[in-house]
C-alpha positions as CSV (number, residue, x, y, z in Angstrom):
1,X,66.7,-107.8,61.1
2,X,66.4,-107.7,57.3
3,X,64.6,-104.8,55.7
4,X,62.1,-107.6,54.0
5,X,61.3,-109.1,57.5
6,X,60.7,-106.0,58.8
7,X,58.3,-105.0,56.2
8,X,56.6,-108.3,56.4
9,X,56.5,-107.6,60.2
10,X,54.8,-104.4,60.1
11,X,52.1,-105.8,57.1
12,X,51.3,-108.2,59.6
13,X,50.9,-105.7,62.4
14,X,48.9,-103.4,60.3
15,X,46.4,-106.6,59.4
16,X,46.0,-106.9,62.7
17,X,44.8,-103.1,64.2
18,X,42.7,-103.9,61.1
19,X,41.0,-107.1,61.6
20,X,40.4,-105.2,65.2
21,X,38.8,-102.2,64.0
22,X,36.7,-104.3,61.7
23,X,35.6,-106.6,64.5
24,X,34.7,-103.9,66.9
25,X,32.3,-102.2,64.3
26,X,30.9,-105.8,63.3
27,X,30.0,-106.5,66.5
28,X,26.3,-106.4,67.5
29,X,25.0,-103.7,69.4
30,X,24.4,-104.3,73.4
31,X,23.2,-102.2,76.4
32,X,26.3,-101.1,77.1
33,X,28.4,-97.9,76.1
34,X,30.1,-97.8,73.0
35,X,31.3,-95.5,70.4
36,X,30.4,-95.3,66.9
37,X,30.8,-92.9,64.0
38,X,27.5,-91.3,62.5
39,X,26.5,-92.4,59.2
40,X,23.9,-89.5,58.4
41,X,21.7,-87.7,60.5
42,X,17.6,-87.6,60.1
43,X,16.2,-84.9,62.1
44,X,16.7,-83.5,65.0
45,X,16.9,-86.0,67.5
46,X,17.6,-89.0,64.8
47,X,20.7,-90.1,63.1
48,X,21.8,-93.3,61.7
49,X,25.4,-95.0,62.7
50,X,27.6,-96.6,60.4
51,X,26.8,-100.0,61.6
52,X,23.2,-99.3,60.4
53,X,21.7,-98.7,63.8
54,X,19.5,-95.7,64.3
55,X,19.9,-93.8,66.9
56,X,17.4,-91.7,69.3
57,X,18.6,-89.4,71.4
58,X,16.9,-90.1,74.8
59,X,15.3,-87.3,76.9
60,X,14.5,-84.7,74.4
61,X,12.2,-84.1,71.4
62,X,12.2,-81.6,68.6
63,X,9.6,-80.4,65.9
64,X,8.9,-82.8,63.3
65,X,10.4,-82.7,59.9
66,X,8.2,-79.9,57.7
67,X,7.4,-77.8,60.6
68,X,9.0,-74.5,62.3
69,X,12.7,-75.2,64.0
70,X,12.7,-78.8,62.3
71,X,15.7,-77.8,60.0
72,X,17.4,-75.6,62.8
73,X,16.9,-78.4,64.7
74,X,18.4,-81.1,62.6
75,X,21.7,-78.5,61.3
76,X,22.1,-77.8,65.1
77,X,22.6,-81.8,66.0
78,X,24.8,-82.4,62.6
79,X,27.3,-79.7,63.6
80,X,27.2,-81.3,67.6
81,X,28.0,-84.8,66.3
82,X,30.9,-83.5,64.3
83,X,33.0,-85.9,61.9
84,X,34.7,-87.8,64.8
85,X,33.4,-90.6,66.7
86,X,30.7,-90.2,69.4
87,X,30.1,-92.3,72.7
88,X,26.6,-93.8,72.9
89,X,25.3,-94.2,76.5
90,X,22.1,-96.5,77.0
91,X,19.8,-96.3,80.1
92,X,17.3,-98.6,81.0
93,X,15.8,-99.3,77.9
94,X,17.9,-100.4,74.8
95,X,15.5,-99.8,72.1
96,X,12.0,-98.3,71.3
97,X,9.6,-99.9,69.6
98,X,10.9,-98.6,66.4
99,X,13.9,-100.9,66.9
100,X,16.2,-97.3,67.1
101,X,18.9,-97.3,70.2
102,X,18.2,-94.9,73.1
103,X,21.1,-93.1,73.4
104,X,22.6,-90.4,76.0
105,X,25.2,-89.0,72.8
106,X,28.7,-87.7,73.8
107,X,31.3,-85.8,71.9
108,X,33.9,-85.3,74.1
109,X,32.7,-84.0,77.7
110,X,29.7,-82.5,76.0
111,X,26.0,-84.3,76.4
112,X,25.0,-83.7,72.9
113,X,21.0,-84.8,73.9
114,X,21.3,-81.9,77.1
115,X,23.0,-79.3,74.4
116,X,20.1,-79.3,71.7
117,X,17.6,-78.7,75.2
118,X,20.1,-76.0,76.5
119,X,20.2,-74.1,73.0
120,X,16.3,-74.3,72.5
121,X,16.4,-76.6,69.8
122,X,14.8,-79.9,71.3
123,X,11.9,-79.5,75.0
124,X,12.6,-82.6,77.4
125,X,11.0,-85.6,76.6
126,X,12.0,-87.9,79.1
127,X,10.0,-91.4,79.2
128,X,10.4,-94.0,82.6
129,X,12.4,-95.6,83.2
130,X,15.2,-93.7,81.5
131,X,15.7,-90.9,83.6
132,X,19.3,-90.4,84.5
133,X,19.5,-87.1,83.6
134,X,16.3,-86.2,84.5
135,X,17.3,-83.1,86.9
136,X,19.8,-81.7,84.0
137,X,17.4,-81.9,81.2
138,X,15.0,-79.8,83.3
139,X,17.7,-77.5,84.3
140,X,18.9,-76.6,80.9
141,X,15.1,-76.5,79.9
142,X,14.7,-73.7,82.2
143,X,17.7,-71.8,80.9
144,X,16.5,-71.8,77.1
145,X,12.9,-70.6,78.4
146,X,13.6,-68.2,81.0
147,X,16.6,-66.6,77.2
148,X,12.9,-67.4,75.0
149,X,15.5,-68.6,72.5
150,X,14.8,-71.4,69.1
151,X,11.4,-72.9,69.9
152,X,10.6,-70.8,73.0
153,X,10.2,-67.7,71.6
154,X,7.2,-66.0,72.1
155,X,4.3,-65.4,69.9
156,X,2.8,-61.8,69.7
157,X,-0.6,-63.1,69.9
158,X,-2.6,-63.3,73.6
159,X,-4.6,-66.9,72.9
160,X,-4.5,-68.9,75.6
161,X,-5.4,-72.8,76.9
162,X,-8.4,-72.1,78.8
163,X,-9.0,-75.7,79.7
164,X,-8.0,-79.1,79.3
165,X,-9.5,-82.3,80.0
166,X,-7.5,-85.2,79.2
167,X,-9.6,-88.0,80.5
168,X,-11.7,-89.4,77.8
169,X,-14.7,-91.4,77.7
170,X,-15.8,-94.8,76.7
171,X,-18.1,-95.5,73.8
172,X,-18.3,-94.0,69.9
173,X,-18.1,-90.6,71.4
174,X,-15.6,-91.4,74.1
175,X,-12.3,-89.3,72.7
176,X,-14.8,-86.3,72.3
177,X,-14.8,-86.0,75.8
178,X,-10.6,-85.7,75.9
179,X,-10.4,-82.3,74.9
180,X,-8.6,-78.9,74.8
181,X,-10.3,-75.2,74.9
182,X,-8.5,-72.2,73.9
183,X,-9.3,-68.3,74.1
184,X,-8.6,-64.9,72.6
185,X,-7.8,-62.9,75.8
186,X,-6.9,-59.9,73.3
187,X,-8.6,-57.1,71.9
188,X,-8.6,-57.8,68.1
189,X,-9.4,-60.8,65.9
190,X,-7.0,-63.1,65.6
191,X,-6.7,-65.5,62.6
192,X,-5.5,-69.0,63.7
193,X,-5.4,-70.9,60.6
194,X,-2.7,-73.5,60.3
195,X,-1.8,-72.7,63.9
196,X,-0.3,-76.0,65.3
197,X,-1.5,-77.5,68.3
198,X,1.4,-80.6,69.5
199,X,1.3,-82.9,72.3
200,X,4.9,-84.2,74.5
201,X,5.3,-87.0,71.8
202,X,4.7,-86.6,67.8
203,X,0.8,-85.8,67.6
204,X,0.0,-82.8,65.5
205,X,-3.3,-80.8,65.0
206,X,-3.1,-78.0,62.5
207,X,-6.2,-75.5,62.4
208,X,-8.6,-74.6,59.2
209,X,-9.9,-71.8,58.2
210,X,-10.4,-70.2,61.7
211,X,-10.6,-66.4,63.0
212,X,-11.3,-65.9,67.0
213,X,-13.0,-62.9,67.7
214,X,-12.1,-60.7,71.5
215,X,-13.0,-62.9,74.3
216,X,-14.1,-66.6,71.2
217,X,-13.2,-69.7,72.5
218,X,-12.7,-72.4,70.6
219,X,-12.7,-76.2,71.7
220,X,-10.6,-78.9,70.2
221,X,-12.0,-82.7,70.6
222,X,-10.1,-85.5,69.9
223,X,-12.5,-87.7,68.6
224,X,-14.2,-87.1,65.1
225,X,-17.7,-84.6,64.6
226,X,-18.3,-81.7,62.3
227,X,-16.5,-78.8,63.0
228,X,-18.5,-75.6,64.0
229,X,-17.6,-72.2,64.7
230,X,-17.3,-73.3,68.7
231,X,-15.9,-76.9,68.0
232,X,-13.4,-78.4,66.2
233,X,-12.4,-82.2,66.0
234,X,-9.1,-83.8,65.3
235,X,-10.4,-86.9,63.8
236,X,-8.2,-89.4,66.0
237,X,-9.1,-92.8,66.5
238,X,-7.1,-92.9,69.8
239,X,-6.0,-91.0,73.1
240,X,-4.3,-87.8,72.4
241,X,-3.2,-86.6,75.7
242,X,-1.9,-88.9,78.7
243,X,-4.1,-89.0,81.4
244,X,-1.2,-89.3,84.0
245,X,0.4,-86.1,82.4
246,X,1.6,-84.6,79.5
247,X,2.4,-81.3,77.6
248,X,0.2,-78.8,75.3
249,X,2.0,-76.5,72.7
250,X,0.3,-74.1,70.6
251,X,2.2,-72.6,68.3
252,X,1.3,-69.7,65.8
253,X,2.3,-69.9,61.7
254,X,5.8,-69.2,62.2
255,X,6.4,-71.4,65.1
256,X,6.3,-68.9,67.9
257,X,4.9,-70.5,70.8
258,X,1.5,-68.8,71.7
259,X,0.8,-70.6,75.1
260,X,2.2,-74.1,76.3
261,X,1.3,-75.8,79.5
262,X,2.5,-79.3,81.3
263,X,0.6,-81.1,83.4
264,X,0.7,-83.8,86.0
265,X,-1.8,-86.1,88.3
266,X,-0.9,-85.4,91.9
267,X,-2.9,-87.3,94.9
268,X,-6.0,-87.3,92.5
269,X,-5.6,-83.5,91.3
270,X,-3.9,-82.2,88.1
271,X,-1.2,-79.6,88.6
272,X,-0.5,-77.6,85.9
273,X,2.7,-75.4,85.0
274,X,2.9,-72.5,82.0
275,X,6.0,-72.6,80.3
């Protein structure tokens, strides 16, 4: 064969893996698994493929942009993706309402979703029906609470959630009802301003102007009022916590968590577990 045919051969060979790779990234996104590369990456448990798809990582959450860990959070999940291509896994559900794929995320053999739980960069966040992992999320959640590390680490200050009552009312004054009481079990004053209080999902609650005396409780309503030294309200115009179960962080200034709690309806009873 002549050195010009063999050229020609090899340009048309070339054309081909080309038209290939093309195809395969022009190709619309399904349920199935596929692999991508990532385009840039949002926050912690957000990043955008080069197809244009956004991509949520299913089974966790981490801190909002703007608050404590957000940035760890977000560094941590660039340096797991990498610069090679990642595998995206779907469960149940193909997108959220945001129209961003739910995606298991794999580099290699490692779950880059179970990684940012096991490190103590994302808490577990896992929505029915997409529960595969379920059992290893919790498991890796345990590990990064029981080492206190990235958003588990404790706060020095002994205020705890005395009460909550997640079942709100009907009416103008309904969501005041649907509300969460926390105390000062220590021996000295404690200033709480711009202490956080955050829900499972993305609802935030950030405290005035607020100093809880030995033994002061303070109650935290949903609804809308005018705050007083026993009260405050968060001004929402819907349901903060889940009635069927959720999870309450309270978190000081510098994002140490002060007390968190989840809870869960069982037979007609809550049951509730510190973290």
């Amino acid at each position: 064969m002549s050195p010009g045919k063999m050229g020609t051969i090899l340009i048309i060979i070339i054309m081909i893996i080309s038209s290939i790779v093309l195809l395969r990234d022009s190709l619309p996104t399904t349920g199935n698994d596929h692999e991508a590369y990532v385009d840039y990456v949002s926050d912690g448990d957000t990043f955008k493929i080069t197809s244009g798809d956004r991509v949520r990582l299913l089974g966790i959450n981490t801190e909002e942009l703007g608050m404590p860990h957000a940035e760890e959070a977000k560094n941590k999940l660039i340096e797991l993706l990498g610069d090679d291509m990642v595998r995206l896994e779907a469960d149940v559900e193909n997108t959220d309402r945001y129209d961003r794929l739910l995606r298991y995320v794999w580099v290699g053999d490692i779950l880059v979703n179970l990684e940012m739980v096991r490190q103590g960069y994302a808490h577990v966040y896992v929505l029915e029906p997409n529960t595969r992992y379920w059992s290893e999320f919790k498991e890796a959640e345990a590990e990064a609470i029981a080492a206190r590390t990235g958003i588990w680490e404790s706060s020095a200050f002994d205020v705890e959630v005395a009460d909550i009552k997640p079942v709100q009312g009907t009416g103008a004054n309904g969501l005041n009802l649907e509300r969460v009481t926390f105390r000062n079990n220590g021996t000295e004053t404690v200033n709480i301003t711009n202490w956080v209080v955050k829900d499972e999902a993305a609802h935030i609650y950030q405290f005035g102007n607020i100093y809880l005396s030995p033994g002061q409780s303070i109650t935290l309503s949903t609804g809308s009022g005018t705050d007083t030294n026993s009260t405050v309200y968060w001004g929402s115009d819907t349901s903060i916590w889940n009635n069927d179960g959720d999870v309450i962080f309270l978190r000081d200034r510098k994002g140490h968590l002060v007390d968190g709690w989840r809870y869960w309806e069982n037979e007609g009873k809550y049951v509730y577990q510190m973290y």
